[in-house]
C-alpha positions in Angstrom: 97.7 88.9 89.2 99.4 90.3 86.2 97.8 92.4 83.9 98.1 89.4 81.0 95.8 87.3 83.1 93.0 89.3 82.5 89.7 87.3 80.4 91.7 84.5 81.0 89.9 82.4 83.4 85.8 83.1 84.6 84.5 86.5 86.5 84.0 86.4 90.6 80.2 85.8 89.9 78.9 88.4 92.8 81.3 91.1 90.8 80.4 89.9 87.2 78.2 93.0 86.2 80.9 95.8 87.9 84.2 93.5 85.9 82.0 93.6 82.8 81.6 97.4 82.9 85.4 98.2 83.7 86.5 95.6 81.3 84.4 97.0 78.2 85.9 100.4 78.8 89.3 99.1 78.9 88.5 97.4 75.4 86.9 100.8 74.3 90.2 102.8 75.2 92.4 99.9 73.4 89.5 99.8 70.0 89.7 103.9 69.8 93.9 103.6 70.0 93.9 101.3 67.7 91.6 102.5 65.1 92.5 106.3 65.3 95.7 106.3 67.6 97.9 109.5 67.8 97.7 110.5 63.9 94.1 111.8 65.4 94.8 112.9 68.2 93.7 109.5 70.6 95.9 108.7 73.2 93.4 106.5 75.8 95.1 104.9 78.9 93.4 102.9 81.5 94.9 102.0 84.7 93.7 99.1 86.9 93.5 99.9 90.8 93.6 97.2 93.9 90.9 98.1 97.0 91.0 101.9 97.5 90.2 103.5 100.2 91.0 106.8 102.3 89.3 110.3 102.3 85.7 110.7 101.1 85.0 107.2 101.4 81.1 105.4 101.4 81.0 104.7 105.5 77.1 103.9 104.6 76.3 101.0 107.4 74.9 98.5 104.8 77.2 99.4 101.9 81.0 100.3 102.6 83.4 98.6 101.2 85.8 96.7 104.2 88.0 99.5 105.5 85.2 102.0 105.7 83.3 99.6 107.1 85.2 98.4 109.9 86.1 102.1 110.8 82.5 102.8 111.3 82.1 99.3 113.4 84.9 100.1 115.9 84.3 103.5 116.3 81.1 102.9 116.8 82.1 100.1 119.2 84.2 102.1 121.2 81.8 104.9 121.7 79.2 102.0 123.2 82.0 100.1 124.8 81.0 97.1 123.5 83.0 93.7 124.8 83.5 92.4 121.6 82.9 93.4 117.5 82.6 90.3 114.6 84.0 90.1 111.3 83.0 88.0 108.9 84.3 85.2 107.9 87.8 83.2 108.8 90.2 86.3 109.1 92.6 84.2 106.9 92.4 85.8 103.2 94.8 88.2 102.2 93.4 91.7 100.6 95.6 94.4 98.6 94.5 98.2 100.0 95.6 101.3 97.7 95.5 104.8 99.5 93.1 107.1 97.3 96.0 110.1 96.8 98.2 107.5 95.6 95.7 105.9 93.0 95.0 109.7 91.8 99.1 110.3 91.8 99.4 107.2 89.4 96.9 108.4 87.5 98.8 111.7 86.6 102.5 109.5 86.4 101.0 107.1 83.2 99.2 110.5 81.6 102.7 112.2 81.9 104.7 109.4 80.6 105.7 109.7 77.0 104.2 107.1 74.4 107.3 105.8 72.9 108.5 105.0 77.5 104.8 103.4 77.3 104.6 101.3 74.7 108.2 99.4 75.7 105.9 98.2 78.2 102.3 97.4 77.0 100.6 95.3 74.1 98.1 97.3 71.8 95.1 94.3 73.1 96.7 94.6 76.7 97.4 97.7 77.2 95.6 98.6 80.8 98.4 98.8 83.9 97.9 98.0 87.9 97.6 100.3 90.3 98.7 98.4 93.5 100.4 98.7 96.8 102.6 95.9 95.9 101.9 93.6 99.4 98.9 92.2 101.1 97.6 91.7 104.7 95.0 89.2 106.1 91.6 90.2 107.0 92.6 89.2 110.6 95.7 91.7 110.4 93.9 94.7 108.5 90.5 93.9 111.8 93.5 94.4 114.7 95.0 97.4 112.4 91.9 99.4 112.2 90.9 98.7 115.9 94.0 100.2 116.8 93.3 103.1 114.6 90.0 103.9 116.2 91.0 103.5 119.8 89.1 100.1 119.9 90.4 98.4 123.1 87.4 94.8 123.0 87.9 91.9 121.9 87.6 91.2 117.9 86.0 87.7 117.1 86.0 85.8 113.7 82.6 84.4 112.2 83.8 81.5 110.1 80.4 80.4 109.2 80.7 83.3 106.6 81.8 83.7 103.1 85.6 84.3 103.3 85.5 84.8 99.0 88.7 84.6 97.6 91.6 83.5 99.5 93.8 86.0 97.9 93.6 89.1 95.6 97.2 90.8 95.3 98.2 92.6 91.9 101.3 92.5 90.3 102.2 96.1 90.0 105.9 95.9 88.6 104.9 97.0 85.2 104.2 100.5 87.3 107.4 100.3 89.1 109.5 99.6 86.0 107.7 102.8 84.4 108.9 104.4 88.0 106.1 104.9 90.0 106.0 103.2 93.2 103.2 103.6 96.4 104.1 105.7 99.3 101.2 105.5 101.9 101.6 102.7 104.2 98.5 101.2 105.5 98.8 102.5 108.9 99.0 105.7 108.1 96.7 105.6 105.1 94.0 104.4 108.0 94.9 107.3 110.3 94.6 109.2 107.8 90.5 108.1 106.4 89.6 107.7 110.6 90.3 111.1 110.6 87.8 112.0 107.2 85.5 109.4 109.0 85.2 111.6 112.2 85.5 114.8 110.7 82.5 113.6 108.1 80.6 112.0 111.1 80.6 115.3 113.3 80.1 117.8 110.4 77.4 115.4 110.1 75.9 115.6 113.4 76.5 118.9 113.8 73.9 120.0 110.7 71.2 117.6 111.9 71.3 119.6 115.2 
């Protein structure tokens, strides 16, 4: 997905309200550019990410987003031992995962980059850049990745009669690269990385409701 396609076809309808919201303030930031721009002092840039995750994550049960959520599952399945631990849906779609100190890393690269680099490179009505890792896993891979994070040694089973959603949500990131920034956390280490938050969180937890 390239940062042109945006508005150009219809809104993921469970996600409409939360697109809505980061899409206004991406129009706001492009509207106060245009109308003021740098003779007042306004220099707004907005950066689109892919999935974040990492450190200081929402590991809530009902709530987290996948990779928190899985970690808590298997760890949670390894402490019980249980046989097996379902995912839902398929397994099959592929899903783009950012590492949160990158994202914050990109952030400060685009608010250090002069206008005159940035503006070789974006419109003033599409002005927004992605934030992505620049390659994709399936849910299957990103299940068996996590379980071997967490120590996780059961079986992992698939429930198909699930909603997979999309079949694929990858960014096209090479605006970012051309304006040379490129991701450095690879997912395995990224993951080792938020287990480690996710125990530490967990027993710091535990350890103040005793």
């Amino acid at each position: 997905m390239q940062e042109e396609t945006l508005l150009t076809g219809t809104l993921e309808p469970t996600n409409e309200p939360y697109a809505i919201a980061k899409i206004a303030g991406i129009k706001l930031c492009e509207s106060y550019n245009r109308q003021y721009g740098l003779s007042h002092g306004v220099d707004y840039r907005s950066v689109m990410p892919t999935n974040l995750y990492g450190p200081g994550d929402n590991y809530h049960p009902d709530n987290a987003h996948v990779i928190p959520g899985l970690i808590r599952r298997f760890h949670e399945a390894k402490l019980s031992q249980a046989p097996s631990v379902v995912v839902w849906g398929s397994g099959t779609p592929r899903r783009e995962f950012l590492f949160v100190d990158d994202m914050a890393a990109a952030c400060v690269h685009v608010m250090n980059l002069a206008k005159a680099a940035l503006d070789l490179h974006v419109q003033p009505m599409c002005s927004h850049i992605n934030v992505g890792f620049g390659s994709d896993v399936t849910i299957s891979e990103l299940a068996h990745l996590v379980a071997k994070t967490t120590g996780y040694t059961g079986q992992i089973a698939f429930d198909a009669s699930k909603p997979d959603g999309t079949p694929r949500k990858l960014m096209d990131s090479s605006r970012l690269n051309a304006l040379g920034w490129q991701a450095k956390t690879a997912l395995e280490k990224g993951l080792a990385l938020a287990y480690q938050d996710f125990v530490h969180t967990t027993t710091t937890a535990t350890t103040r409701s005793a």
